[in-house]
ROFI-893411 format. One line per 10 residues: number of its first residue (from 1); their letters; for each residue x, y, z of C-alpha. Coordinates in Angstrom, 2 decimals, padded with zeros to 5 digits. Each point is the difference from the previous one (the first is absolute). Layout:
NUM = a = X Y Z  ...
//
This chain:
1 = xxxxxxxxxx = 052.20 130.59 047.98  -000.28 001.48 -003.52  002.13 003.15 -000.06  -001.24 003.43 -001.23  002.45 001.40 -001.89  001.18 003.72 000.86  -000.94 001.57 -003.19  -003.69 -001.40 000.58  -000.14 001.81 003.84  001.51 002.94 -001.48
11 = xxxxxxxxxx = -002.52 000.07 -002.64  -002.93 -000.98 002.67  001.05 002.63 002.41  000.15 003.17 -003.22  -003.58 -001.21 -001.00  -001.76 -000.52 003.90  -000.66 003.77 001.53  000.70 -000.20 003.80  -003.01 002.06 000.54  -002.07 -002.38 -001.31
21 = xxxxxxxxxx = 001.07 -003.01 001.19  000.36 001.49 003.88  -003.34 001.43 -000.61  -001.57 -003.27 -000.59  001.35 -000.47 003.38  -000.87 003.04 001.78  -001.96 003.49 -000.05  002.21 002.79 -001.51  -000.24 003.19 000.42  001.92 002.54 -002.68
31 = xxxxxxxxxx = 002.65 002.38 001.71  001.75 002.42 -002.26  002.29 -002.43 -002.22  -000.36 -002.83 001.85  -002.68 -002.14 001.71  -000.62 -000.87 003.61  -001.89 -002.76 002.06  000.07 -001.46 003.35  003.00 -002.41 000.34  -000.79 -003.63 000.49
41 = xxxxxxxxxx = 003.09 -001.16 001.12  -000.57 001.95 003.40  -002.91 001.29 002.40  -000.48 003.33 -002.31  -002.96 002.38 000.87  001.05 002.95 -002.43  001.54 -000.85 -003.35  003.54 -000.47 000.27  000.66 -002.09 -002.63  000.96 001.86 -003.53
51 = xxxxxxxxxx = -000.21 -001.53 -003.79  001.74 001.91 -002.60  -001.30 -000.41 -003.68  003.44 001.50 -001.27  002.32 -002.35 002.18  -002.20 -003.00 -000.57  001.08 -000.56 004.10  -002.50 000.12 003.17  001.91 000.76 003.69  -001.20 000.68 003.15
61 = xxxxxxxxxx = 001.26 003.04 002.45  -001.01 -001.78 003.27  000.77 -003.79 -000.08  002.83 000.44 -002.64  -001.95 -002.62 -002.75  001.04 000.70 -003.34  000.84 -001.38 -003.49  -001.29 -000.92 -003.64  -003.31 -001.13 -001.68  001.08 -003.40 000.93
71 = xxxxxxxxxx = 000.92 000.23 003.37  -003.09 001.96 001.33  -002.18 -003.28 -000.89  002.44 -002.32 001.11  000.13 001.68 003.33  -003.73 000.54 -000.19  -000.88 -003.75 -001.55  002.62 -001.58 002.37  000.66 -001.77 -003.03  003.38 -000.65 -001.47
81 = xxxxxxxxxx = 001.84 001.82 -002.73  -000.88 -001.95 -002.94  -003.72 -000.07 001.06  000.02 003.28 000.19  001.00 000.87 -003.25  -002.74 -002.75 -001.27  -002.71 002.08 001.83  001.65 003.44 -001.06  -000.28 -001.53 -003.62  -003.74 -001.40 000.86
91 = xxxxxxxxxx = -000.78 003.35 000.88  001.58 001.83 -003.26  -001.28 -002.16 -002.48  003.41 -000.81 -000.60  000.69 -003.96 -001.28  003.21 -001.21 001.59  001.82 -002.69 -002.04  000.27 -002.31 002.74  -002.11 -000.63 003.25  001.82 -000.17 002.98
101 = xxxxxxxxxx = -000.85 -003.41 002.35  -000.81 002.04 002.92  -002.92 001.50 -001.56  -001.50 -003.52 -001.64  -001.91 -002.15 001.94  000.83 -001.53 002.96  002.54 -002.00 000.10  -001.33 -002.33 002.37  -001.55 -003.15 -002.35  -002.34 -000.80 003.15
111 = xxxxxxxxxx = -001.57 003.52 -000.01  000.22 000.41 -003.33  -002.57 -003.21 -000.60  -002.18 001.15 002.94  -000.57 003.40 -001.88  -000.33 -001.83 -003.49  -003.12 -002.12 002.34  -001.03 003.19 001.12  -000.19 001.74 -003.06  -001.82 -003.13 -001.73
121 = xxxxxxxxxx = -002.66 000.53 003.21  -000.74 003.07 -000.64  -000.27 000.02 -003.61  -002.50 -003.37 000.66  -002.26 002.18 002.71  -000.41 002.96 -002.37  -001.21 -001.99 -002.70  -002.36 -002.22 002.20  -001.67 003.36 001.52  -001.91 000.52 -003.51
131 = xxxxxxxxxx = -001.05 -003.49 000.05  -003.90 -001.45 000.99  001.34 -001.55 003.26  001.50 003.82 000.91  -003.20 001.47 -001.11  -001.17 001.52 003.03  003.58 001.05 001.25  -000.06 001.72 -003.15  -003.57 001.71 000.57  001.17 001.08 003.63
141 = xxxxxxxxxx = 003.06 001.56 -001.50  -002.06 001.72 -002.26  -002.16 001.13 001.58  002.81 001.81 002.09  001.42 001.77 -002.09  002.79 -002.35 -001.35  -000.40 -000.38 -003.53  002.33 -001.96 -002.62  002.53 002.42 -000.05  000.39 -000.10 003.51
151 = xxxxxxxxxx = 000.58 -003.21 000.58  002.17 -000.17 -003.17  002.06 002.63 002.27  -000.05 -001.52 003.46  -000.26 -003.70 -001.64  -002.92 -001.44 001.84  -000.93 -003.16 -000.29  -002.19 -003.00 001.27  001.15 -003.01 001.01  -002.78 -002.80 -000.46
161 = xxxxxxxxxx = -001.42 -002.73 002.00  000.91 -003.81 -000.34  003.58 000.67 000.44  000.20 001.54 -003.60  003.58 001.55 000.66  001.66 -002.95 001.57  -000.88 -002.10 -003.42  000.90 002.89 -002.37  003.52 000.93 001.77  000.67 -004.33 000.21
171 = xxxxxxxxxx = -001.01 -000.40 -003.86  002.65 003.21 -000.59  002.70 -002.34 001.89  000.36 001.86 003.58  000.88 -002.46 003.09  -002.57 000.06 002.98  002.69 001.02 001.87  000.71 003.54 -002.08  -003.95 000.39 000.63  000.51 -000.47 003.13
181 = xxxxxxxxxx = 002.67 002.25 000.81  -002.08 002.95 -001.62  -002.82 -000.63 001.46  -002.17 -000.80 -002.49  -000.90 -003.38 001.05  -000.41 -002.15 003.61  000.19 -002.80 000.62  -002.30 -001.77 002.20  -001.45 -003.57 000.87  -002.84 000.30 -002.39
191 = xxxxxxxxxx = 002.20 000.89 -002.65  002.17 003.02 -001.97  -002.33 002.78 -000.19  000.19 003.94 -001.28  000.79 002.32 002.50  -002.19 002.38 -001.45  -002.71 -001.68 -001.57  -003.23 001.87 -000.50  001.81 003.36 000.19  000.66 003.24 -001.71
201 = xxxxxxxxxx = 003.53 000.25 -000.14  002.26 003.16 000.46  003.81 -000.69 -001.03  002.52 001.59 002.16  003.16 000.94 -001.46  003.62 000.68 001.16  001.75 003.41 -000.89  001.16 -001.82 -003.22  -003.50 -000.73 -000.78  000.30 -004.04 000.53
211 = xxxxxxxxxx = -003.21 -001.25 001.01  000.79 -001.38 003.67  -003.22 -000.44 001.54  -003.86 000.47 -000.28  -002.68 002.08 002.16  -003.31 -002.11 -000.90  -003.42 000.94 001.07  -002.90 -002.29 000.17  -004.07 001.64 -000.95  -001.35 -002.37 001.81
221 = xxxxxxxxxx = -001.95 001.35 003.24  000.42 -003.51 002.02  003.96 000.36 -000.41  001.05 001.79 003.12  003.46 000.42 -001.26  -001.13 002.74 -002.64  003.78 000.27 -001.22  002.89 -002.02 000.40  004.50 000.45 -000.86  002.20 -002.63 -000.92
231 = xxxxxxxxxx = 001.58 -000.99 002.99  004.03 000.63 000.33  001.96 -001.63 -002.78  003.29 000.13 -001.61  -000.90 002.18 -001.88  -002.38 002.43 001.91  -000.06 001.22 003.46  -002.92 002.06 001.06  001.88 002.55 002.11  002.60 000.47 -002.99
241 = xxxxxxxxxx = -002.88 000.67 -002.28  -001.38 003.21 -001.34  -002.93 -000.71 -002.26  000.14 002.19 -003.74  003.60 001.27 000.32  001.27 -000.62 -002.90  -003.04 001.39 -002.07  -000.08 002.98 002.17  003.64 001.04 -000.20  000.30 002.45 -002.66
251 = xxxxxxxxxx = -003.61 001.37 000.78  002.03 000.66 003.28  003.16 000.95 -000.55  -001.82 002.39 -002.61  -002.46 001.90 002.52  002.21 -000.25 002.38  -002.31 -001.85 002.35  -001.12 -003.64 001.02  -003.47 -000.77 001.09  000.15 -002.53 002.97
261 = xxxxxxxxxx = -003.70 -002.17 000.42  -001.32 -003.18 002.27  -000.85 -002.48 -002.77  000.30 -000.63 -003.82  -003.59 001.33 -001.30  001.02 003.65 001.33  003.16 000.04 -002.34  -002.28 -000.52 -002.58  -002.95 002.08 001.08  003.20 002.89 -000.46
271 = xxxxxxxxxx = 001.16 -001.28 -003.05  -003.60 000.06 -001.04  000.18 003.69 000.82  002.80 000.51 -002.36  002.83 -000.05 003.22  002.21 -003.08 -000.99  002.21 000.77 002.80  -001.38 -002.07 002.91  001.10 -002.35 001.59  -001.42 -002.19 003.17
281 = xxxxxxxxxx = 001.26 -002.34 002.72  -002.18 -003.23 000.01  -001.52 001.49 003.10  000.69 002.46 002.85  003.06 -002.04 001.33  002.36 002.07 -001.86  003.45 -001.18 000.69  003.82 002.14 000.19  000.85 -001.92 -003.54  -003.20 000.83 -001.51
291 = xxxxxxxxxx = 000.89 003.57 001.00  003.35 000.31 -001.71  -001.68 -001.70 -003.20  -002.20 002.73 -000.07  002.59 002.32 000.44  002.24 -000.90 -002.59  -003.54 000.87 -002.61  000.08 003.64 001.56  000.82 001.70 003.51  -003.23 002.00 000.08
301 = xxxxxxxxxx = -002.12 -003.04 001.13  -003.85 000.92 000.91  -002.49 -002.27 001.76  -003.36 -000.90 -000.48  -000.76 -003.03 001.95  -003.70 -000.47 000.98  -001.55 002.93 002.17  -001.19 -002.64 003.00  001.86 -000.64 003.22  002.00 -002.77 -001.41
311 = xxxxxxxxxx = 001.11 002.30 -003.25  001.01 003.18 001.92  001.79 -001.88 002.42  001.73 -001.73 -002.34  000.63 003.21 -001.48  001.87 001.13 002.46  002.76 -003.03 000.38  000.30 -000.36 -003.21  000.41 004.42 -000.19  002.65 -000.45 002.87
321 = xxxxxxxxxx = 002.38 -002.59 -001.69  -000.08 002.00 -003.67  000.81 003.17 002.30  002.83 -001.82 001.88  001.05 -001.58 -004.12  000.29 003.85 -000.80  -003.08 -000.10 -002.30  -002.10 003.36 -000.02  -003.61 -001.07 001.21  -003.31 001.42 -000.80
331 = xxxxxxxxxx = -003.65 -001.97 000.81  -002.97 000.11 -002.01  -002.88 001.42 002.46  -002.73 -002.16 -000.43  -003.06 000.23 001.29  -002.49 -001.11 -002.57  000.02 -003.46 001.88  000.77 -001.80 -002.97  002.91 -001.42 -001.40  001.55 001.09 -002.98
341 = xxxxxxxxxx = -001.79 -003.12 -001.94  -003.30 000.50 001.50  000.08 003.67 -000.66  000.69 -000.31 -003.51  -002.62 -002.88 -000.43  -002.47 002.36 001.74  000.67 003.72 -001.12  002.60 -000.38 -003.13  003.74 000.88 -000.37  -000.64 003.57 000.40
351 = xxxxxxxxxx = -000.97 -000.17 003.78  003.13 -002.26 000.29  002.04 002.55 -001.75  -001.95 002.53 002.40  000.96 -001.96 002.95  004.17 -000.55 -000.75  -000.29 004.06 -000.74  -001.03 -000.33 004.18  003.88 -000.13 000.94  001.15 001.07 003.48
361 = xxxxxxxxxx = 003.52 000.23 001.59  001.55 -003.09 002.45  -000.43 002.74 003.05  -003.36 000.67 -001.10  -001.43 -003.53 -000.02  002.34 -000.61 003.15  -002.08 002.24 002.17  -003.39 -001.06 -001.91  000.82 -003.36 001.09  000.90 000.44 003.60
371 = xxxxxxxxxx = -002.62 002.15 001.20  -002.35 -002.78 -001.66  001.78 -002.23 002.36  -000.08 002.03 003.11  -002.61 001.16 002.57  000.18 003.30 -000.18  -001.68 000.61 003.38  002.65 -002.12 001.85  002.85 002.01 001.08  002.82 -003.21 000.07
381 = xxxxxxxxxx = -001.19 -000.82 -003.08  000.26 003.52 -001.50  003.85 000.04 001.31  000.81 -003.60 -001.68  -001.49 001.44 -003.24  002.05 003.42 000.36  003.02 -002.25 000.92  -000.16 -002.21 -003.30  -001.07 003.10 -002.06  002.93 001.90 000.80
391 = xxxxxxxxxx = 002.48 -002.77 -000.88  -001.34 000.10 -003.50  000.07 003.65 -000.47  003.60 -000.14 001.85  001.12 -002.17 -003.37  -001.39 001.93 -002.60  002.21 002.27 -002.52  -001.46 002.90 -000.40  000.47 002.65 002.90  -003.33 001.99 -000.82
401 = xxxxxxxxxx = -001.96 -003.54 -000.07  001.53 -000.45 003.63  -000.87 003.29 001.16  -003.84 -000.52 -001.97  -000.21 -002.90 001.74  000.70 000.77 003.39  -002.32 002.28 -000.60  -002.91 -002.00 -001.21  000.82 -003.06 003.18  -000.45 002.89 002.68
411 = xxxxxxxxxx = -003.16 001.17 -001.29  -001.42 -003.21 -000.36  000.81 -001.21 003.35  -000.21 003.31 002.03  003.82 -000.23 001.39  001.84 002.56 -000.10  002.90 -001.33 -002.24  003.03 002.18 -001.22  001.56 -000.13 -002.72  004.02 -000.28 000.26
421 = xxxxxxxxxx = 002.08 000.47 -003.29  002.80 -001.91 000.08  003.12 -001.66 -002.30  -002.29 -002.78 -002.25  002.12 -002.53 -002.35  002.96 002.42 -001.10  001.10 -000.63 -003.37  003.61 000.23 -001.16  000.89 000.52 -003.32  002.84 -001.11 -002.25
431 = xxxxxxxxxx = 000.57 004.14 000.20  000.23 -000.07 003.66  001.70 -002.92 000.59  002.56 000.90 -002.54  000.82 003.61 001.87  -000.16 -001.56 003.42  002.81 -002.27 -001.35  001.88 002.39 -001.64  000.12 003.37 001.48  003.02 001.24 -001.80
441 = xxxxxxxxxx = -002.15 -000.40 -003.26  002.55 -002.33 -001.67  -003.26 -002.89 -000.78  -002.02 002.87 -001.52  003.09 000.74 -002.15  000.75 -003.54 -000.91  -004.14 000.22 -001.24  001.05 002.68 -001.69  002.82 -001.30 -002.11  -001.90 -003.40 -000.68
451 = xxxxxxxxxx = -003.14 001.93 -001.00  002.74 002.29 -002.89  001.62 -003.72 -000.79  -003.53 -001.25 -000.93  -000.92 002.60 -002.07  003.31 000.77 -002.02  003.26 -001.65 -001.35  001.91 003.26 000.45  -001.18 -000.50 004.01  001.74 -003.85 -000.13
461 = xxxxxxxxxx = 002.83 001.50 -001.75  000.80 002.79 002.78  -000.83 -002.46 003.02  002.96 -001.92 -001.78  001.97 003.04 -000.35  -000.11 001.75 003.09  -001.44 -002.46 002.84  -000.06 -003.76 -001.06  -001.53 -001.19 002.95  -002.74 000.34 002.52
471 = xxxxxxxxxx = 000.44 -000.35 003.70  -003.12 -002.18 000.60  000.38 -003.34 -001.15  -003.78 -000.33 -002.10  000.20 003.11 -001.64  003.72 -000.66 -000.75  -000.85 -002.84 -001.99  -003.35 001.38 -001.47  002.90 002.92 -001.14  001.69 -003.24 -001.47
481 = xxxxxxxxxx = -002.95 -001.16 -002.29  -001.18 003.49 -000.92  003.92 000.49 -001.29  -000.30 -003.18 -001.77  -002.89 000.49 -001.33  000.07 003.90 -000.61  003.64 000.69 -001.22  -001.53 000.16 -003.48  -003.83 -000.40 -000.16  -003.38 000.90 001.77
491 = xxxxxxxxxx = -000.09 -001.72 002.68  -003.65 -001.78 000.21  -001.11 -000.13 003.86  -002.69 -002.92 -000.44  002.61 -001.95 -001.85  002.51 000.84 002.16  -002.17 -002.14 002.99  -000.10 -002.66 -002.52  003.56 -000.46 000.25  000.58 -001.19 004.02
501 = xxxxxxxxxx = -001.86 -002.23 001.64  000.71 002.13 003.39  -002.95 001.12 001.90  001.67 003.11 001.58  002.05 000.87 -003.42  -003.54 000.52 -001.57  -002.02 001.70 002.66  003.43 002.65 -000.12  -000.29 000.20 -003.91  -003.38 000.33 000.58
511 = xxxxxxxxxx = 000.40 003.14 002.22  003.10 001.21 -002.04  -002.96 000.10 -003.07  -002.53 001.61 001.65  002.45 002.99 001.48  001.72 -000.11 -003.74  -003.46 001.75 -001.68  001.11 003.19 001.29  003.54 -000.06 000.18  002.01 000.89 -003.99
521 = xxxxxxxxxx = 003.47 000.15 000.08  001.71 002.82 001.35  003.36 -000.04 000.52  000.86 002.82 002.65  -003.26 -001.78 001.42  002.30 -003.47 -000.21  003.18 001.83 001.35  -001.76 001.31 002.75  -001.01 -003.79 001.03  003.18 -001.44 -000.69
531 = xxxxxxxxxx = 001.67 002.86 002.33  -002.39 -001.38 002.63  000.77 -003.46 -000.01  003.91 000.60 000.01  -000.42 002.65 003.25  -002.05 -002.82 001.38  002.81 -002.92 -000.65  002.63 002.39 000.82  -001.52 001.21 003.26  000.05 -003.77 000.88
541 = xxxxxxxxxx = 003.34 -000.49 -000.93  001.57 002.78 001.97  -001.72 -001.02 002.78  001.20 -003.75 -000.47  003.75 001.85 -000.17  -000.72 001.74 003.15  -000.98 -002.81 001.99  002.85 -002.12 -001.41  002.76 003.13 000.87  -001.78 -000.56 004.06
551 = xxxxxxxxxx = 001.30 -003.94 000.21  003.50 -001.07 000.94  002.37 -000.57 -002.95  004.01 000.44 -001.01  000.88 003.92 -001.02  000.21 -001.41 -004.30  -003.90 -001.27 000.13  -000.90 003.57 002.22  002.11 001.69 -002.93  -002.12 -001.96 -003.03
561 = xxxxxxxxxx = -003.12 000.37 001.14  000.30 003.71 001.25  000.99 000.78 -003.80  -003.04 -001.89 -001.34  -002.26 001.48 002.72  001.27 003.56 -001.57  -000.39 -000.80 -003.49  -003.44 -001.24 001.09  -001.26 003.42 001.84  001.61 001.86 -002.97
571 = xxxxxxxxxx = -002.25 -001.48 -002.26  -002.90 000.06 001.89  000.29 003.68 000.78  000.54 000.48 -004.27  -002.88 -001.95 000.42  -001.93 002.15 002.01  001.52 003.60 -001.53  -001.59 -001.49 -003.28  -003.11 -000.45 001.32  -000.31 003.16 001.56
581 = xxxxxx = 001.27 001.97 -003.17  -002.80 -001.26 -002.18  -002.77 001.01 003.48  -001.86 002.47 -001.94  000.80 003.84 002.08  -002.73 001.02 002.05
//
C-alpha cells in the first residue's frame, strides 16, 4: 500500500476543520465554544457527543468515543486508516500525493470486470432511450415529468428489442457467462436473450455508486409484470440494497434526515421537489441490513411508504426494526391516496412538499394504525390493542411522551389506564462512572493534571518534578506522551491521536482535550492535585504495611516493615496537613 507520509497527514489534518467534516456527517448544533450532536457510536437521544473547533478533537461523555478528524470517519466509515484520510482529503479538497489501495477499486479482478460490464450497460441503455426504437418510452417519460436532466441524474435508459444488448456487450468482448452472472442475459432453449428487453431501465447502485443491478419497467398494458429487479447476483442482493444512497448521502447527512419510499419513481418524484435525500427499498419488504444502510446516511430516518393497507403496514415493521437499530423515526401522514409519484404527476411538487411538511411522531402513527386495525366495539379486541399500545409507549424516551400517551390510549379506548412513572433507560456518564470509581477523587485529579500537561510545558515540567507518575495505568502513560511531547512545545491534541494506533489511548486524549479548554495552568491548582494523588497512594500503602505487620514473620522483617509503615503514615499525614493548610478558612 502506498504510504502517506506524516508531513502530508499533518498538513491534511491543519487544513480539514473537524466541524465540517463531522457535520457532513451529522446535524450540529453550536454550544458556547464548542459544538454538539447526537453520538453515533451509541443509542444517544440528547446530544452527548461534543466537537471542539479549537482542539480540532470530537469525544463523547456517555459511550467514551473520542479522537481526531481522522478517527471520527474511520469509526463512522468503518473504513480503515488510510481510507480515511483519502475521504478526509476527498472531502477538503485536499490532493494527496499518493492513493492508498484500500480506497481504489476493488481488488477483486472478477468484480472489477462485472462492474466495467455494468457500467458499459448502462452507458449503452441511456443512449438507446433517445433513439426511434425508445421513442415512446421516451414520450411516457415525458410526459411524466422526467425530462433530460432527470434521467441524465438517475441514468435511465432503454434496453431494445432483438437482443440489442447481448450483441453490443459480445462485440465489446464480455463472456456469456459475465452476462450471465449479472443478470443481464438468460439463457434459454430458443436462444441468449436480454433480460430486459423492451424496458425502461432504472440502474441501481451500491453505496460506492457501482451500478449492480437494474429496476426496469415495461409501458406496455398486456405486460402484467409492470416492473421487474435483477434477480440476486454477485454483485447485488435485493435485501442488501437501498436504492439512491449514494446520491442522497450528503443531501442527508446535511438536513439531517433520510426520506425512506416503496419504489424508485418516488425518490425521484422528491428529488423532483428539490429533496435529494430519499431513498427507497425496492418495495415494502424492508429488510434489518437495509435498515442499518439507511442508518449509516442519517439516524433521523422518516417514512413515507404508500398510504394503503400494504404501505402502512409495512410502515410499521419496517418503523419497529429502525427503532430497535436506534434510529429516531418519524412517518409522513398521508392521506391524499396517492403516492409520492402520482401526487406530483397530478398536483406538482408543492403538494408533495405540502405532504412531507405532514410529519407525525412513531407513537402517533402507532395508535393511528391500531385503532384502524381494531374493532372498537369489541371489548377483547380493545384489551389486545391497549396491550400492544402500551408496550410501545413502555419503550419510548421521553417521560412526558409516556405520560401523553397513556393519556391519549385511555381516552381512546375508555379504560381507565394509569399512568406509573418509573426508572426508563438510565444513562451513565463518563462523569458518573468516573466518581462511582473513584470516590476519594484521585481520577478527577489525575484529569486534572493531564488536562494542565496538555495545555502547558511548565505543567509537564512540574509533573516531572514533583509526581512522575500516575497511579492508573492509561493515564500514566498518556502522562508519558504528553511529557514527551510537551517538555518543550505546544502540545497539539489532534496530532497527538495521530501518534498511537490505540483505541482507548485516543478516546482518553480525546477526553483529556475536551476537559483541557477550561483548565490554564495553575500551579497551587497542580499542587493541590498532586497532594491528592500521593494521599491516595500513600493511604494504600499504609494500609498494605498494616496488613503485612498482621501475618506471621521473624522479629527483623516485623522491625523493617514497622519503620517503613511509619515513614509511610508520616508522609501521608504531611500529606494531608498540606492539604488542609492551603483549605481556604471558612
Amino acid at each position: 500500500m502506498p504510504r502517506i507520509s506524516e508531513q502530508e497527514i499533518s498538513e491534511l489534518r491543519s487544513r480539514a476543520d473537524i466541524v465540517d467534516v463531522v457535520g457532513h456527517y451529522l446535524q450540529l448544533h453550536r454550544k458556547g465554544k464548542s459544538y454538539v450532536a447526537l453520538c453515533p457510536f451509541h443509542d444517544d437521544h440528547s446530544p452527548s457527543m461534543s466537537v471542539s473547533p479549537e482542539r480540532q478533537i470530537y469525544k463523547c461523555f456517555v459511550c467514551g468515543a473520542g479522537g481526531n478528524v481522522f478517527s471520527f470517519v474511520q469509526n463512522y466509515e468503518k473504513v480503515s486508516y488510510p481510507e480515511a484520510v483519502a475521504r478526509v482529503a476527498d472531502l477538503v479538497g485536499f490532493e494527496l500525493s499518493e492513493k492508498p489501495e484500500a480506497i481504489s477499486k476493488p481488488s477483486d479482478p472478477y468484480k472489477e470486470r462485472l462492474y466495467d460490464l455494468m457500467n458499459e450497460t448502462v452507458r449503452f441503455t441511456m443512449y438507446q432511450i433517445n433513439t426511434a426504437e425508445a421513442s415512446l418510452e421516451k414520450n411516457y417519460l415525458e410526459d411524466r415529468g422526467l425530462d433530460e436532466e432527470l434521467r441524465q441524474k438517475f441514468e435511465i435508459g432503454f434496453n431494445p428489442g432483438n437482443d440489442q444488448l447481448y450483441k453490443f456487450l459480445k462485440a465489446k468482448g464480455y463472456e456469456d457467462s459475465d452476462m450471465t452472472a449479472c443478470n443481464v442475459i438468460r439463457v434459454s432453449p430458443s436462444g441468449v436473450h436480454d433480460v430486459f428487453a423492451q424496458r425502461i431501465t432504472f440502474p441501481i447502485h451500491d453505496p460506492s455508486g457501482n451500478p449492480i443491478g437494474f429496476s426496469a419497467r415495461t409501458i406496455n398494458p398486456d405486460n402484467s409484470s409492470k416492473y421487474i429487479n435483477t434477480n440476486d447476483t454477485v454483485l447485488f442482493h435485493k435485501s442488501d440494497v437501498v436504492y439512491n444512497s449514494h446520491r442522497a448521502r450528503n443531501e442527508a447527512r446535511r438536513s439531517g434526515r433520510i426520506y425512506v419510499c416503496e419504489g424508485v419513481t418516488d425518490v425521484i418524484a422528491f428529488a423532483r421537489a428539490g429533496m435529494d435525500n430519499a431513498v427507497c427499498t425496492l418495495g415494502t419488504s424492508c429488510t434489518e441490513n437495509q435498515i442499518r444502510q439507511i442508518k449509516r446516511l442519517s439516524r433521523k430516518v422518516v417514512f413515507c411508504y404508500d398510504g394503503d393497507d400494504a404501505g402502512q403496514s409495512a410502515t410499521l415493521r419496517a418503523a419497529k426494526m429502525a427503532r430497535r437499530e436506534g434510529c429516531d423515526v418519524t412517518i409522513i401522514d398521508n392521506r391524499t391516496g396517492l403516492d409520492p409519484d402520482e401526487l406530483i404527476r397530478s398536483r406538482g411538487a408543492e403538494a408533495l412538499k405540502q405532504m412531507v411538511s405532514n410529519e407525525i411522531s412513531w407513537m402517533e402513527f402507532v395508535l393511528a394504525y391500531l385503532r384502524k386495525h381494531t374493532n372498537m366495539s369489541n371489548y377483547l379486541e380493545k384489551k389486545e390493542m391497549v396491550k400492544k399500545a402500551q408496550a410501545e409507549i413502555a419503550e419510548l424516551d421521553d417521560e412526558l411522551d409516556r405520560q401523553h400517551f397513556t393519556k391519549e390510549l385511555s381516552e381512546m379506548t375508555g379504560f381507565r389506564i394509569e399512568y406509573t412513572p418509573g426508572n426508563h433507560k438510565r444513562i451513565y456518564t463518563t462523569e458518573t462512572l468516573q466518581k462511582a470509581g473513584a470516590p476519594d477523587g484521585t481520577r478527577q485529579a489525575e484529569d486534572l493534571i493531564l488536562a494542565m500537561m496538555l495545555n502547558s510545558s511548565q505543567a509537564c515540567r512540574r509533573f516531572e518534578e514533583r509526581l512522575g507518575f500516575l497511579p492508573e495505568a492509561d493515564r500514566n502513560a498518556a502522562a508519558m506522551m504528553l511529557v514527551d511531547t510537551g517538555r518543550n512545545s505546544v502540545i497539539d491534541a489532534a496530532a497527538l491521536i495521530d501518534s498511537t494506533s490505540d483505541v482507548k489511548m485516543k478516546e482518553l486524549i480525546a477526553y483529556i482535550a475536551s476537559t483541557a479548554e477550561d483548565m490554564p495552568y495553575d500551579e497551587k491548582i497542580m499542587d493541590g492535585a498532586i497532594r491528592k494523588i500521593m494521599i491516595s497512594v500513600k493511604s494504600a500503602q499504609a494500609d498494605a504495611f498494616r496488613d503485612s505487620l498482621q501475618q506471621p514473620m521473624n522479629a527483623e522483617s516485623f522491625a523493617v516493615i514497622s519503620r517503613e509503615y511509619q515513614e509511610c503514615l508520616r508522609d501521608l499525614r504531611r500529606y494531608i496537613d498540606e492539604d488542609n493548610s492551603e483549605q481556604p478558612i471558612e
